[in-house]
C-alpha positions as YAML, in Angstrom:
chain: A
units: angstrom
residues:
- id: 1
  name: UNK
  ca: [0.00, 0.00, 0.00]
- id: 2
  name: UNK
  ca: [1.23, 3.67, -0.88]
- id: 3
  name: UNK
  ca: [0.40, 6.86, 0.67]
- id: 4
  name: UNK
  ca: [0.17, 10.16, -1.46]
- id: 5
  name: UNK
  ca: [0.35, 13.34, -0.13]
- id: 6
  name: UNK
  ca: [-0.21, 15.61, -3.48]
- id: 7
  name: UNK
  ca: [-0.18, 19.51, -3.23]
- id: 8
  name: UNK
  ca: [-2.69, 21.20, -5.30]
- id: 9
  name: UNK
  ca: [-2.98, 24.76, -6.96]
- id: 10
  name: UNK
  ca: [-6.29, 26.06, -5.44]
- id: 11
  name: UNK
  ca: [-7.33, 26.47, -8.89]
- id: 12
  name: UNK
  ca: [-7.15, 22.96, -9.98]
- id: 13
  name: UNK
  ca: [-8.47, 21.45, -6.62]
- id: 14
  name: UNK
  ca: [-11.90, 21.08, -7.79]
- id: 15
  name: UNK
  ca: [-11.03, 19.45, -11.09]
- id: 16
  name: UNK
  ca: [-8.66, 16.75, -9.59]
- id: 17
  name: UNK
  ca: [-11.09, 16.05, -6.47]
- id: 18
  name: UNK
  ca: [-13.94, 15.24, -8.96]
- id: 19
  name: UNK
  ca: [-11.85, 12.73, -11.01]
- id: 20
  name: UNK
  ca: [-10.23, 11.40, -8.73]
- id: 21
  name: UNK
  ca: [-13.71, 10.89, -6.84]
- id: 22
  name: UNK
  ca: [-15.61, 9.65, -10.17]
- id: 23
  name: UNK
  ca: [-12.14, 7.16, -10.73]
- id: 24
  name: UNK
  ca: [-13.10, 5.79, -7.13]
- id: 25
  name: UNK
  ca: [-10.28, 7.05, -4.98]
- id: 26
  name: UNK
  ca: [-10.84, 8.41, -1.71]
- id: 27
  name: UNK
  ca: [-8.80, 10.96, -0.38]
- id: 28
  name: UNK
  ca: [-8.60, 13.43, 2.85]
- id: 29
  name: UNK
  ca: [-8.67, 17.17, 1.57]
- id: 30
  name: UNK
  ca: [-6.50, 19.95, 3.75]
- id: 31
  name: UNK
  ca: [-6.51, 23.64, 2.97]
- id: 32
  name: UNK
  ca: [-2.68, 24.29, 3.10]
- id: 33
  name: UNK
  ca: [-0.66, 27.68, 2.29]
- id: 34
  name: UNK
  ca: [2.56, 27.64, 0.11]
- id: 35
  name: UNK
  ca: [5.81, 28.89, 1.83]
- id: 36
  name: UNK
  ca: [7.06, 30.75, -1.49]
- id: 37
  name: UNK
  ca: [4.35, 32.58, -2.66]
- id: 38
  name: UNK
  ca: [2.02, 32.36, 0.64]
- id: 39
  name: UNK
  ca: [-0.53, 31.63, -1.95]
- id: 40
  name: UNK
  ca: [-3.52, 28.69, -1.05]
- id: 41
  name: UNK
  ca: [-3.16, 25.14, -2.15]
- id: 42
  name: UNK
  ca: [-4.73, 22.11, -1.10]
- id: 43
  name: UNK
  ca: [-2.89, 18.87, 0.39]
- id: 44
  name: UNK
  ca: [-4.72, 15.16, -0.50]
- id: 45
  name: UNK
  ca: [-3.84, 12.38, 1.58]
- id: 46
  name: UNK
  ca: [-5.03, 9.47, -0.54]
- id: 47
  name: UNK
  ca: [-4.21, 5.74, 0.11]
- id: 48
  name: UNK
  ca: [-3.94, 3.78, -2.49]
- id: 49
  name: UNK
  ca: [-2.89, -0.21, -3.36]
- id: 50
  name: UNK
  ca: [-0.06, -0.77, -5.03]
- id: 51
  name: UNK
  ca: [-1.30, -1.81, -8.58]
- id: 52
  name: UNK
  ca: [-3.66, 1.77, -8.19]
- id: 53
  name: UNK
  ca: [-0.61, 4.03, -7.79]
- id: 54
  name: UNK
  ca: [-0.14, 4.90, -11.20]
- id: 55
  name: UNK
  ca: [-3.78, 5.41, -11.98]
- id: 56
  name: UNK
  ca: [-3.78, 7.98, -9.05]
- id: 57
  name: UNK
  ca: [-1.03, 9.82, -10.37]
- id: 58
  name: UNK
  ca: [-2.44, 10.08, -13.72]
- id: 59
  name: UNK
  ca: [-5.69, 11.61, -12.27]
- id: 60
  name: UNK
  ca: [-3.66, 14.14, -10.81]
- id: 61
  name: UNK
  ca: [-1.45, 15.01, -13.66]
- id: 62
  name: UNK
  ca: [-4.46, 15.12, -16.15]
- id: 63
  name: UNK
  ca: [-6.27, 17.84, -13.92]
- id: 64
  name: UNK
  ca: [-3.71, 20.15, -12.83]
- id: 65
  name: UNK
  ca: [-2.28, 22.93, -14.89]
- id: 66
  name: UNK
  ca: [0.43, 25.26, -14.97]
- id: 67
  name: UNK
  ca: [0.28, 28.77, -15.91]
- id: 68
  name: UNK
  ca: [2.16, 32.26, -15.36]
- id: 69
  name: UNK
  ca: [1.00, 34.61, -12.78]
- id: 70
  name: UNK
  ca: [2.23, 38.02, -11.87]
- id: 71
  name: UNK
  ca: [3.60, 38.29, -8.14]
- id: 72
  name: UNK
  ca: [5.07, 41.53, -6.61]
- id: 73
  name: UNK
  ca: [8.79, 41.65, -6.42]
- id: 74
  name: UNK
  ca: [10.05, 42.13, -3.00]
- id: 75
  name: UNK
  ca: [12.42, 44.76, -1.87]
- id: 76
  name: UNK
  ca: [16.01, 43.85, -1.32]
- id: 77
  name: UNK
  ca: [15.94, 44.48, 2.36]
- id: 78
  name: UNK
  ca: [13.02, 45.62, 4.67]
- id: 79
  name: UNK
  ca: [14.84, 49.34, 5.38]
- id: 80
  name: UNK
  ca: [15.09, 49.76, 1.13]
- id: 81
  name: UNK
  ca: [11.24, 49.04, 1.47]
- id: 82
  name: UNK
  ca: [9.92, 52.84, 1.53]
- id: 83
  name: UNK
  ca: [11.67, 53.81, -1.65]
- id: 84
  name: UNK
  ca: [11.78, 50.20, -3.58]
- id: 85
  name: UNK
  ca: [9.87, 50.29, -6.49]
- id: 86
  name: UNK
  ca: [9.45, 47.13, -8.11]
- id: 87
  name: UNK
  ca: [7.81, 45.76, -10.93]
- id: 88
  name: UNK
  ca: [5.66, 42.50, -10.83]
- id: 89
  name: UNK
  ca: [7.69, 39.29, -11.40]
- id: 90
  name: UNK
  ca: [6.25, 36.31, -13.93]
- id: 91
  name: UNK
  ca: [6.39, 32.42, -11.82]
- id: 92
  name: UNK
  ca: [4.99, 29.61, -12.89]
- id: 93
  name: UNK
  ca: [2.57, 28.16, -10.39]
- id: 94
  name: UNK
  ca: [-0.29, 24.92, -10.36]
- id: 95
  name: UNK
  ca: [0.41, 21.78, -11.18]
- id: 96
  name: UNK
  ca: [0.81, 18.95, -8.26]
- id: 97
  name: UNK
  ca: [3.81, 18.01, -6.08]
- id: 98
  name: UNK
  ca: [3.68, 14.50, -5.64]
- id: 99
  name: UNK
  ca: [5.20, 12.51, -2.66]
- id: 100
  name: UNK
  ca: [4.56, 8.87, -2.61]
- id: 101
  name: UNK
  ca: [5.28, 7.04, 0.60]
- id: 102
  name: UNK
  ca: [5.25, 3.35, 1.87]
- id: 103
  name: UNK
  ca: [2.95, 2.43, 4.42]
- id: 104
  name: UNK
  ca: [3.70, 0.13, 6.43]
- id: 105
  name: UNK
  ca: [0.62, -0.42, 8.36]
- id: 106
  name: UNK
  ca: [-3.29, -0.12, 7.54]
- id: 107
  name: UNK
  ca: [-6.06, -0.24, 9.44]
- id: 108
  name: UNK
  ca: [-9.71, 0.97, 8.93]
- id: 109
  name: UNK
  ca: [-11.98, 1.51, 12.03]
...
């Protein structure tokens, strides 16, 4: 058995929930915020046999998306912050990062 802890773009959460739901996989959903851009994603805890880990993964890479989106450069140093002016910055954000972990024990009560 495998566990998968998948973070999810906000904007692709509903998307990947409803296939992964109408593939039959059953999943824990936790609103989680991104350390980089402090933006909202969404973590899925889904356990899954072995011979369904693949499927699961495909789910998720079929429904998420990348795109550009405009973020607000930060100043240089907190003091430089009252005369900084900065322009927005392009990063790619969405998608899925996908960690898949052995699990060594199972039990459902």
């Amino acid at each position: 058995m495998k566990m998968i802890t998948a973070i999810v773009n906000k904007k692709d959460t509903g998307a990947v929930c409803r296939a992964l739901t109408d593939e039959g996989f059953e999943f824990t959903k936790l609103a989680t915020t991104g350390g980089f851009l402090r933006d909202g994603n969404t973590t899925l805890l889904i356990g899954v046999a072995d011979e369904r880990l693949q499927p699961a993964i495909e789910v998720i890479r079929h429904n998420c998306a990348q795109r550009l989106q405009k973020v607000p450069a930060l100043p240089p140093t907190e003091m430089a912050a009252t005369v900084y002016h900065s322009y927005p910055a392009e990063v790619m954000v969405g998608g899925a990062i996908v960690f898949v972990s052995d699990v060594l024990h199972f039990e459902k009560m």
